[in-house]
Structures are given as structure tokens and as C-alpha cells.
C-alpha positions, 0 to 999 in steps of 0.5 A: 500500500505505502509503495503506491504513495508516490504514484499520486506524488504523496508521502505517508507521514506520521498521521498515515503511520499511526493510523495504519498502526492503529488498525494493525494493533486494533485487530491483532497484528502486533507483526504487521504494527512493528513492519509499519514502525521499521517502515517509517524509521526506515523513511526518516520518520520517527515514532511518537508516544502516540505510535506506541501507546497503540501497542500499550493499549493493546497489551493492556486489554490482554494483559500481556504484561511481559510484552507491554514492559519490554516495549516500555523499556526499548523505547526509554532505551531508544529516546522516545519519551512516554506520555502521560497516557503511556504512563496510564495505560501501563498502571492500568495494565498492572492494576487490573492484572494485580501487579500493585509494586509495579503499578507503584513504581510507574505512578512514582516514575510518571510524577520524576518524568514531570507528569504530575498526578491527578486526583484519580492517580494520586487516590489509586496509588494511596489505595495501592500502597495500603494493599502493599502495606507500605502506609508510611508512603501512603501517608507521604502521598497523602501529604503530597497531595495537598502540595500539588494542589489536589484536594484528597476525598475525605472517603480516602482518609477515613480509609487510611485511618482505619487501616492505621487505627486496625494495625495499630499505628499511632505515629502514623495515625497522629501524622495524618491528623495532625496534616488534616488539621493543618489544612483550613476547611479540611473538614470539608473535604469532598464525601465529608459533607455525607458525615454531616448532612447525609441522613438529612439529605437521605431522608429529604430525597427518600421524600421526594422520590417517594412522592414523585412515584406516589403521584406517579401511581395516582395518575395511572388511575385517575380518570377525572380531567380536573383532578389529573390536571391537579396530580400532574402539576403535583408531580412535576413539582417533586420531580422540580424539587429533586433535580434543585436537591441533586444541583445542589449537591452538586454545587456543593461538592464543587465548591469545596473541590475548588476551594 
């Protein structure tokens, strides 16, 4: 196909590499993916972590381990730099195939090559350390958290405290409370407002819903014209009154994400 380019006077470049990479690891054919990477070297055209994240994610879906960390190690070894999908695709890979202290590793050498952690990496590798036992990097990572200017969810620290009150560690204990009591509003943390507010809110929305579908019932047997009319206005007004409780949950938890 490639041969046939400069009939029309067009070379393949980068994008038309990548596409049919892309379909070659789509289907299968990691064989025919590294010809196309030969192919485009050969031409002077260099790979990017684009290129290679097609295979990642194709090592990732099948769990092929082996394959994803020697490709990972013969690109670095041969100057290309991985991205931060390259990074998520191979934590993803260990994750799922429950290799944790190499998940730790690619998360800890994600943050070195600049790629710093969002809250969604950062929450993963506290849990992954905990699972590893290794709670005085989790309570660093922790700590780390709120320097990088991430917001922790309060459901992440009840879970290390648990795990330090179980295990008795009070040192460690006392280091996290003492952190969390540093930080204003850190009572506030995002899923904290649930200790506070939750059965309220619980038993406020339980309300609506259960008016909602009482109104619901009542108008599959009603047959009087005026009293529809009536059950009908009844009913968009609960379903009103849900949708402002649920927006201002909402509101809520951005607020504090962003403060």
C-alpha cells in the first residue's frame, strides 16, 4: 500500500503511520504494527508516544504484561519519551492484572518524568500502597497531595485511618491528623459533607422520590380531567424539587473541590 504513495506524488507521514498502526494493533497484528514502525524509521520518520501507546493499549486489554514492559523499556532505551497516557495505560495494565509494586513504581516514575498526578492517580496509588502495606508512603502521598494542589476525598482518609487505627499505628495515625488539621476547611473535604448532612439529605430525597412515584401511581388511575390536571402539576413539582436537591449537591461538592 505505502509503495503506491508516490504514484499520486504523496508521502505517508506520521498521521498515515499511526493510523495504519492503529488498525494493525486494533485487530491483532502486533507483526504487521512493528513492519509499519521499521517502515517509517526506515523513511526518516520517527515514532511518537502516540505510535506506541497503540501497542500499550493493546497489551493492556490482554494483559500481556511481559510484552507491554519490554516495549516500555526499548523505547526509554531508544529516546522516545512516554506520555502521560503511556504512563496510564501501563498502571492500568498492572492494576487490573494485580501487579500493585509495579503499578507503584510507574505512578512514582510518571510524577520524576514531570507528569504530575491527578486526583484519580494520586487516590489509586494511596489505595495501592495500603494493599502493599507500605502506609508510611501512603501517608507521604497523602501529604503530597495537598502540595500539588489536589484536594484528597475525605472517603480516602477515613480509609487510611482505619487501616492505621486496625494495625495499630499511632505515629502514623497522629501524622495524618495532625496534616488534616493543618489544612483550613479540611473538614470539608469532598464525601465529608455525607458525615454531616447525609441522613438529612437521605431522608429529604427518600421524600421526594417517594412522592414523585406516589403521584406517579395516582395518575395511572385517575380518570377525572380536573383532578389529573391537579396530580400532574403535583408531580412535576417533586420531580422540580429533586433535580434543585441533586444541583445542589452538586454545587456543593464543587465548591469545596475548588476551594
Amino acid at each position: 500500500m505505502l509503495e503506491k504513495f508516490p504514484l499520486y506524488g504523496v508521502s505517508p507521514d506520521i498521521s498515515t503511520y499511526n493510523s495504519l498502526i492503529k488498525g494493525f494493533c486494533k485487530s491483532g497484528d502486533l507483526a504487521g504494527a512493528s513492519k509499519m514502525i521499521k517502515s517509517m524509521i526506515g523513511r526518516g520518520i520517527l515514532p511518537t508516544a502516540t505510535t506506541y501507546n497503540y501497542f500499550f493499549r493493546f497489551f493492556a486489554k490482554f494483559g500481556r504484561i511481559e510484552e507491554g514492559m519490554n516495549l516500555y523499556t526499548k523505547m526509554v532505551r531508544s529516546g522516545y519519551a512516554p506520555d502521560q497516557l503511556t504512563f496510564q495505560l501501563l498502571i492500568k495494565m498492572f492494576c487490573e492484572n494485580d501487579k500493585l509494586d509495579l503499578a507503584v513504581q510507574v505512578i512514582k516514575e510518571m510524577n520524576r518524568s514531570g507528569f504530575a498526578s491527578d486526583l484519580a492517580t494520586s487516590t489509586m496509588l494511596v489505595h495501592l500502597l495500603c494493599r502493599t502495606r507500605r502506609f508510611e508512603d501512603a501517608c507521604e502521598e497523602f501529604g503530597e497531595m495537598f502540595k500539588r494542589g489536589i484536594v484528597p476525598q475525605y472517603i480516602t482518609y477515613r480509609m487510611l485511618m482505619k487501616e492505621l487505627k486496625r494495625l495499630g499505628m499511632p505515629r502514623l495515625e497522629k501524622k495524618l491528623s495532625d496534616l488534616m488539621h493543618s489544612v483550613p476547611h479540611s473538614t470539608k473535604l469532598p464525601g465529608s459533607y455525607r458525615d454531616k448532612e447525609g441522613d438529612e439529605t437521605v431522608k429529604l430525597r427518600k421524600s421526594i422520590i417517594n412522592k414523585a412515584q406516589a403521584m406517579s401511581d395516582a395518575l395511572k388511575e385517575c380518570n377525572d380531567p380536573k383532578e389529573l390536571s391537579r396530580l400532574k402539576s403535583s408531580t412535576e413539582s417533586a420531580l422540580e424539587s429533586a433535580n434543585r436537591l441533586v444541583a445542589d449537591i452538586r454545587r456543593r461538592v464543587y465548591a469545596v473541590q475548588s476551594d
